[in-house]
N, C-alpha and C positions, 0 to 999 in steps of 0.2 A: 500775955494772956492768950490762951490758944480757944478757936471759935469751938463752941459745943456741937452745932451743924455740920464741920468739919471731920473728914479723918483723918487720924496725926498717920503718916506715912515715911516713916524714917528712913531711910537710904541702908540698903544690903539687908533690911527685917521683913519684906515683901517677896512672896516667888513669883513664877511663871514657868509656866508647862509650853513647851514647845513642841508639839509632834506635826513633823509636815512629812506627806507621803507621797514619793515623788514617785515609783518604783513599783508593779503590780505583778500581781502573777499573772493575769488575762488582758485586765484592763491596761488601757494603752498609758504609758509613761505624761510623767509632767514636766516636762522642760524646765516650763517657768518656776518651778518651784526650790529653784537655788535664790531668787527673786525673793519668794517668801521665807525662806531662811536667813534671811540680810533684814530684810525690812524687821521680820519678827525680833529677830536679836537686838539692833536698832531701837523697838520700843520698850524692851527689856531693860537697855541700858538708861534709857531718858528714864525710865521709872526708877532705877537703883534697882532691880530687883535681880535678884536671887536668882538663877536658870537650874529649874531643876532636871539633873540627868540620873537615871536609872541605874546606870552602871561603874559610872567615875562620880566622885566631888571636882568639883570645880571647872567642868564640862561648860562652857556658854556657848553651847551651840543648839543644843537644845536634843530632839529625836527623831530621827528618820527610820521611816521604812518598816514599821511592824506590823508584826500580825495583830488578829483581833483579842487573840486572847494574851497577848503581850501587852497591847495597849490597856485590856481589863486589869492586866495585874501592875501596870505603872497608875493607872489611877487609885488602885488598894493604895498601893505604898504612896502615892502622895497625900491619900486619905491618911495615913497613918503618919507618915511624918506632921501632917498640919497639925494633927491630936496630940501629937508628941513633944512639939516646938514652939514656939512663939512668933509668929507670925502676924504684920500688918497688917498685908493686904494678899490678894489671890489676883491672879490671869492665866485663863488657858485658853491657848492659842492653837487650832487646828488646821491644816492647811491640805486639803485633799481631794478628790473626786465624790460627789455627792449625788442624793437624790431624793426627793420625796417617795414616802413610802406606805401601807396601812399601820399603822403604829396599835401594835395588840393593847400595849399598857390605855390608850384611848379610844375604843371601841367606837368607830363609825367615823374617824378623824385619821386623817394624815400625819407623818410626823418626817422631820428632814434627819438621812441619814449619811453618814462620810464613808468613806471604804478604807478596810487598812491594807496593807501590803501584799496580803490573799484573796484580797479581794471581797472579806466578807465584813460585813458592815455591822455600825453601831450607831443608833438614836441618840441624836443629839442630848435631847429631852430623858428619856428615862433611863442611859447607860452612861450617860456625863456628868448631866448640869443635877441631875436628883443626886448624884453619888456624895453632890457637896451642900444640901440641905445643913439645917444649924441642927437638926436633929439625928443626921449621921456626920457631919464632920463636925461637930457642935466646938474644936479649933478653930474653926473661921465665923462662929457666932460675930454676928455684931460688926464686923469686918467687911468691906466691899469685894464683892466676887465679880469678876468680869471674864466672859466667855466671849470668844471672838472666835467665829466659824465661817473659813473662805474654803466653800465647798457650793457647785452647782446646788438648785432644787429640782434643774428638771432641763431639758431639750434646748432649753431657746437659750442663745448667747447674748452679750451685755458689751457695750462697747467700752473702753476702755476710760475712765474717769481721771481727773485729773488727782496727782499722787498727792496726799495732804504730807511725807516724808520729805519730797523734794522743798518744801517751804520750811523743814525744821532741821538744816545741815546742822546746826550744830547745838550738840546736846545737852549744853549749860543753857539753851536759853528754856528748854521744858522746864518748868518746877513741877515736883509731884509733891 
């Protein structure tokens, strides 16, 4: 008997969006961001989930390196495949240069934005996470959405915290 408070999350019926941007046109490169391409893939596989790539099936490596209006049109099409397919569960995972910014859609509020590969940026908040609302992706109604965003907010740097990846080598002991 499966719990009602639970979501059933079946292995290979879950995606994940991987875009990590290592690569700019002005702004300075990201080394570390072969780092976030391992770890991201990593929690992709503990979950069973599905890597979705733009250009190939069966890509798990995820997306590197776009522009902004490249990234606008990989989220259309993951909005529309999620409407279109049958889907568990959602993750997108961005990995980039960031900032806080004045957020038009919030008059008088801040909002956190990443940069994509020209450099020019997109809110977290009203060009992401609103794209997957139940009433535009209404596919992932009812379904756990999980947005995972490793992008600066601003100037001051963060010392390095201990990896929670190094304590789960190995990926039969996650259950999702």
């Amino acid at each position: 008997m499966s719990d009602p408070n639970a979501y059933d999350l079946k292995p290979g019926r879950s995606m994940a969006v991987l875009l990590v941007m290592q690569k700019f046109a002005r702004l300075p490169p990201r080394p570390g961001a072969e780092k976030d391409i391992e770890h991201v893939q990593f929690i992709a596989k503990c979950l069973g989930m599905n890597v979705f790539n733009n250009e190939t099936e069966g890509n798990k490596e995820g997306i590197k390196d776009r522009t902004k209006v490249e990234v606008e049109e990989i989220i259309e099409n993951v909005v529309n495949y999620v409407n279109t397919n049958d889907v568990d569960g959602f993750l997108f995972i961005v990995s980039s240069h960031g900032k806080e910014r004045d957020n038009p859609a919030f008059k008088g509020r801040k909002g956190h934005v990443f940069a994509c590969s020209d450099d020019e940026e997109l809110f977290v908040d009203k060009d992401v996470i609103n794209r997957f609302t139940d009433e535009k992706c209404p596919g992932l109604r009812g379904k756990p959405k999980l947005f995972i965003i490793q992008a600066c907010r601003g100037g001051k740097t963060e010392s390095s915290g201990y990896s929670c990846l190094k304590r789960f080598n190995n990926p039969e002991r996650i259950v999702a």
